[in-house]
N, C-alpha and C positions, 0 to 999 in steps of 0.2 A: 500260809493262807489256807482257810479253809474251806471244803468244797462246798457249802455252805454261800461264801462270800463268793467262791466264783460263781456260782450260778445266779447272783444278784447282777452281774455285767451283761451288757449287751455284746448280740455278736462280734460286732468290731472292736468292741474294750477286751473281749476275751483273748481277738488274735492277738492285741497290741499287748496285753499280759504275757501270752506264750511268747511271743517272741523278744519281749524283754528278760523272760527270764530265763532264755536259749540264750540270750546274746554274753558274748564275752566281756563283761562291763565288772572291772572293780573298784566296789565300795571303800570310798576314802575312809581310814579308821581316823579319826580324829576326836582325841581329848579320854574320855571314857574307853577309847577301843571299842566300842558297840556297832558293830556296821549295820548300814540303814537300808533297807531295801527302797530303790527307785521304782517299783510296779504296784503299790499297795491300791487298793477303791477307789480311795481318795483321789490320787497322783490321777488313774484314768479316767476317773469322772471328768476332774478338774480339766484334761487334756481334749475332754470329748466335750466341753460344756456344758457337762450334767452335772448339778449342785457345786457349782463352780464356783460361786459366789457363797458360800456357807462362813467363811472367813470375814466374811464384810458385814455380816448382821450380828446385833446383839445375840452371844451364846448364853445362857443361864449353863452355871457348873464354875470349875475349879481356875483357875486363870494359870497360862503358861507361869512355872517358874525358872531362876535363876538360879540355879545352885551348883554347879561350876566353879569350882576355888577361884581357877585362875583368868574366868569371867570377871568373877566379883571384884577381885582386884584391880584387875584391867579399867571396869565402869570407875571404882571407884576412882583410881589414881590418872588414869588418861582419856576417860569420857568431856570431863570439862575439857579438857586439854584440846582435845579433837573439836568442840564446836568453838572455842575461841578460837583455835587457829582456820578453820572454817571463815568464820569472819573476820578475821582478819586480812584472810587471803581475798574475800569476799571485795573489802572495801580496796585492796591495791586496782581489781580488775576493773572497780569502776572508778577508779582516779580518785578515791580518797571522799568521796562526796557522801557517804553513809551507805549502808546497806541495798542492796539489789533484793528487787524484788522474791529471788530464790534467798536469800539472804533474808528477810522478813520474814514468809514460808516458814522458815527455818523455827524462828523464834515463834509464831506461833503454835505450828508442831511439837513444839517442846513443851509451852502450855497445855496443847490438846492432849497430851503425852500425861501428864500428870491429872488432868482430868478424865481420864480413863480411869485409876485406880478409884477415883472419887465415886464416878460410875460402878464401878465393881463393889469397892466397897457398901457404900447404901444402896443401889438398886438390885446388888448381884450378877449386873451384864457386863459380858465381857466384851469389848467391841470400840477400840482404839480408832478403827477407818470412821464410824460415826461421830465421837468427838473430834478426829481429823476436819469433816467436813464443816463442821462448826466455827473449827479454828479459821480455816481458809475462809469462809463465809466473815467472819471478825478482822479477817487482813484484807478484805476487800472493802471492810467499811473503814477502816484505816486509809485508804488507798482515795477516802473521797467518795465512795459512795454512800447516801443517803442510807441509814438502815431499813425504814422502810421500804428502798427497793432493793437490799441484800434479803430479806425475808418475806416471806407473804402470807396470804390466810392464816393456818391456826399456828401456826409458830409465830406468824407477829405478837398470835392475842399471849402465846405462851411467855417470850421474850420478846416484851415490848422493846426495850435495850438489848444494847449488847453487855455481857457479865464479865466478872474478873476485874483481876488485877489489872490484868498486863494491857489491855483494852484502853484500863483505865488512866493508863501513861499516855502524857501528851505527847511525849517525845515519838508514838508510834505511828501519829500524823505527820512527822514532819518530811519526811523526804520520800516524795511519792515515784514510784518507780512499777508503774501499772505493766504487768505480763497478760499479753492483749489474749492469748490463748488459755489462760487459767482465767480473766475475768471474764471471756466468755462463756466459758465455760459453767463456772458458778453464775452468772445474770439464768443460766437455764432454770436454777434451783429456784429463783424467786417470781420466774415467768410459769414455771408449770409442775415446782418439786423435784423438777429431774435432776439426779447425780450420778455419775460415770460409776461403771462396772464391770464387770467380766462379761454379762450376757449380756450386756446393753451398752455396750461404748460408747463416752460421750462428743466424741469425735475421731478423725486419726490423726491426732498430734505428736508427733514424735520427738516434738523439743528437748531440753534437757532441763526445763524450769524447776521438771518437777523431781528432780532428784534431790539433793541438796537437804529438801524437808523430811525425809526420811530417817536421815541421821540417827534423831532419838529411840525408833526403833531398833539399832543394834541391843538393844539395854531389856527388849521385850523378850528373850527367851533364849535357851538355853541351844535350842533345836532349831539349826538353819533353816529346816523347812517353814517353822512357824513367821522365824526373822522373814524372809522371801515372801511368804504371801502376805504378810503385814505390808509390806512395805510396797508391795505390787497393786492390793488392794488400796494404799494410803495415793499413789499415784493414779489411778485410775479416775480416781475421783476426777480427774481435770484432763487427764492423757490416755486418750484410747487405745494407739498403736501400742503392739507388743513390745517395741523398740524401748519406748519412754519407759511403763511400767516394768517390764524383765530389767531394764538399766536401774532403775528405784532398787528394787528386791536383791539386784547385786553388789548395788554400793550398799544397801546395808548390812549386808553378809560381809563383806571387806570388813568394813568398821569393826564387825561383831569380832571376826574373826581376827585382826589385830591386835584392839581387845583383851582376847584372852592370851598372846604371846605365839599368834602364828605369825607366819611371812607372807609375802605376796605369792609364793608359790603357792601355800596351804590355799590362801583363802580363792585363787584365782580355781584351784579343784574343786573348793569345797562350792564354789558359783556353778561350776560347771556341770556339777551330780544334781544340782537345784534348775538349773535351765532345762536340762532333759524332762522334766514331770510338767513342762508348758508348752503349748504349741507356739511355733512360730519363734524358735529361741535361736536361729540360725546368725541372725545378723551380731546381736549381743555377743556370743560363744565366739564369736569371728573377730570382733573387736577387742575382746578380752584377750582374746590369745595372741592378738599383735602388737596390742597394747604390752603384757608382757614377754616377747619376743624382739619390740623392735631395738634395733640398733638407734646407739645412737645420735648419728646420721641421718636416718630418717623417721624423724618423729615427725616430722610436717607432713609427713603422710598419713598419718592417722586423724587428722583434724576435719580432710572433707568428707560428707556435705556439713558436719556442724550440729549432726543431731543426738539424741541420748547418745549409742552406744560410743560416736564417737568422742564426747565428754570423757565418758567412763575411759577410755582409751587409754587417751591424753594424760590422766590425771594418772591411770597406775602406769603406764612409759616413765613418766617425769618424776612420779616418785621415787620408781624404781634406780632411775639414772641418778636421781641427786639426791639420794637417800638423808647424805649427811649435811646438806647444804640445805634450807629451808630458802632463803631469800634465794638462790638459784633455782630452786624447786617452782617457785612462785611465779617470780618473771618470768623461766620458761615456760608454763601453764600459760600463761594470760597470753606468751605471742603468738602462744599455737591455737588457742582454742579460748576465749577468753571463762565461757560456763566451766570450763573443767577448774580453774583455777581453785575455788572456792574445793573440791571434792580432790582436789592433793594435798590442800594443806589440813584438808580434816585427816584423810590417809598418813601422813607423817606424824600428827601429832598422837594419833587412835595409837602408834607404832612406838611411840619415842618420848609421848609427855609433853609439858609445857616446854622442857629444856631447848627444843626443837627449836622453836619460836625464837626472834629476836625480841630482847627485854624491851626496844625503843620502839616494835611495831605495838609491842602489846599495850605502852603506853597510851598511843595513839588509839585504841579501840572505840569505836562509838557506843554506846551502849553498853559501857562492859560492866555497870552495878546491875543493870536487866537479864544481861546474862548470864552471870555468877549464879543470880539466885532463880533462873531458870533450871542450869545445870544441876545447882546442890539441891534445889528437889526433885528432879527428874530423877537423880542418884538414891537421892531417901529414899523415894516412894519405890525406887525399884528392886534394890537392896539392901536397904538400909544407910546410916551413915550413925557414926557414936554421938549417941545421945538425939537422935532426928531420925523418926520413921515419920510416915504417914499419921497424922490425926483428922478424926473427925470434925477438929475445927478450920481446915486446911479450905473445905468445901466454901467457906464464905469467899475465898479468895480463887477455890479452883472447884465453882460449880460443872455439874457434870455437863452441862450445854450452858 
């Protein structure tokens, strides 16, 4: 750092720099061996709430890449793998009746996820949490609500409709499963444009709806820090409390980090070098580490009260225990905690591939021509796939709002 860059910190950012960089903390070497410092501008802005939110607006410049061997690999060959089995664990916890609301989430996500590059591409901004909010706004008009009152003033006049494909499937109406916390949350965007932040929270929800839709984000960068605020900032939008978003930003660091051929140990580090650069990261880092830790015996103690971190728990305890057992993995998730279920069977599959999966559950999948071809271009568009990148003629089908 340069002295330069420290004298841009305020007082209290400068103590909290000196004494991160006094303290005995070592940096996980992971993938490249390049270790990262946790005290950089950024990290202490971000912890102090100054340009906190930089991550959430359209950037003009170069977009995170992938370039990571044994990322690319990973997206390519166990990314689908991870959100089918996702939903498919998705549909056991709700008795089979189609997808839960974090479950739809999900799939939009994955649309907003490739409309981002569409965005980057022709306008040059880079800004995934913005088409985020669009998507969520499009699952709530799925859900039964009027467009008209999902949008208001000049984004009606912009987008009289809602756009896409995927919108454009009737099958996204049919099984309504309203999350009373995320649709209040977006009704705020068409009552007065307000959307959840870092310097603005748009409540203290500390559910765990909003993890789940994250997912696609393991696929956005190579550099856990960028995966973590992507996906803190993708949560926020709807979940204020630190709880819900740091639990966002750590399941997708897991995903990312399975991915590329870590373990639950790597990636529960590689969370924990990424929780320290947020405030208020105590409760998540606590749940993490018993969730990895516990026995056993006592997994049913990780489930209360029921909110993010303990989702997140839940879901790496029971993968951990039933590493090689999917359908055990599964039913245990849903009797402890039913939200984590859906976020062990994506952790298994992120780790193990389709094989994981039972051939007869994956028959069963609702949805599953929607979300093939969600996955296989959330994978083109992010790395490639033979013979399928990204096209300019993609945007008819995945405009950038």
């Amino acid at each position: 750092m340069t002295m330069g860059m420290e004298q841009s910190l305020s007082r209290d950012e400068q103590l909290m720099a000196d004494r991160l960089r006094s303290a005995d903390t070592s940096d996980v070497v992971w993938r490249s061996g390049n270790r990262r410092n946790s005290w950089d501008v950024a990290v202490l802005r971000r912890a102090f709430g100054r340009s906190s939110d930089e991550f959430c607006r359209g950037q003009r410049g170069p977009k995170p890449a992938v370039d990571d061997i044994a990322l690319i690999h990973g997206i390519r060959s166990n990314f689908g793998a991870a959100v089918r089995a996702a939903a498919v664990a998705d549909q056991v916890a709700g008795g089979g009746s189609g997808l839960s609301a974090a479950g739809q989430m999900m799939l939009f996500g994955l649309d907003s996820l490739v409309r981002a590059e569409t965005f980057y591409r022709i306008d040059g901004a880079v800004s995934p949490s913005n088409t985020a909010l669009f998507g969520l706004l499009r699952w709530r008009h799925a859900q039964g609500t009027p467009w008209p009152e999902v949008v208001s003033g000049a984004y009606r006049e912009e987008l009289p409709e809602p756009t896409g494909w995927l919108i454009g499937d009737s099958r996204m109406f049919e099984h309504i499963d309203r999350d009373e916390v995320c649709d209040a949350a977006l009704a705020k965007f068409a009552e007065r444009q307000a959307f959840g932040s870092f310097r603005r929270p748009i409540n203290d929800a500390r559910t765990p709806s909003a993890i789940l839709r994250t997912i696609g984000l393991a696929t956005w960068a190579d550099d856990p820090e960028e995966v973590f605020a992507q996906a803190a900032a993708n949560a926020l939008l709807t979940h204020g409390h630190p709880d819900a978003y740091l639990s966002a930003g750590a399941f997708a660091v897991i995903i990312g980090t399975l991915l590329a051929g870590g373990d639950f140990g790597d990636a529960v580090e590689i969370v924990r070098e990424e929780l320290v650069k947020w405030p208020s990261p105590g409760n998540v880092g606590r749940a993490l580490e018993a969730g990895r830790a516990a026995e056993p015996g006592r997994l049913a103690e990780l489930a209360a009260p029921g909110a993010a971190p303990n989702a997140l728990a839940v879901a790496v305890a029971v993968a951990q225990a039933r590493f090689g057992d999917f359908e055990a993995a599964v039913g245990l998730a849903n009797q402890l905690l039913p939200d984590s279920t859906a976020l062990a069977g994506a952790m298994l599959a992120a780790a193990g591939g389709d094989a994981v999966v039972p051939a007869h559950w994956l028959d069963g999948l609702g949805l599953a021509d929607v979300i093939d071809r969600l996955v296989d271009d959330v994978v083109a568009s992010r790395v490639g796939l033979p013979g399928r990148t990204w096209q300019r003629t993609w945007a008819q089908d995945y405009p950038s709002f």
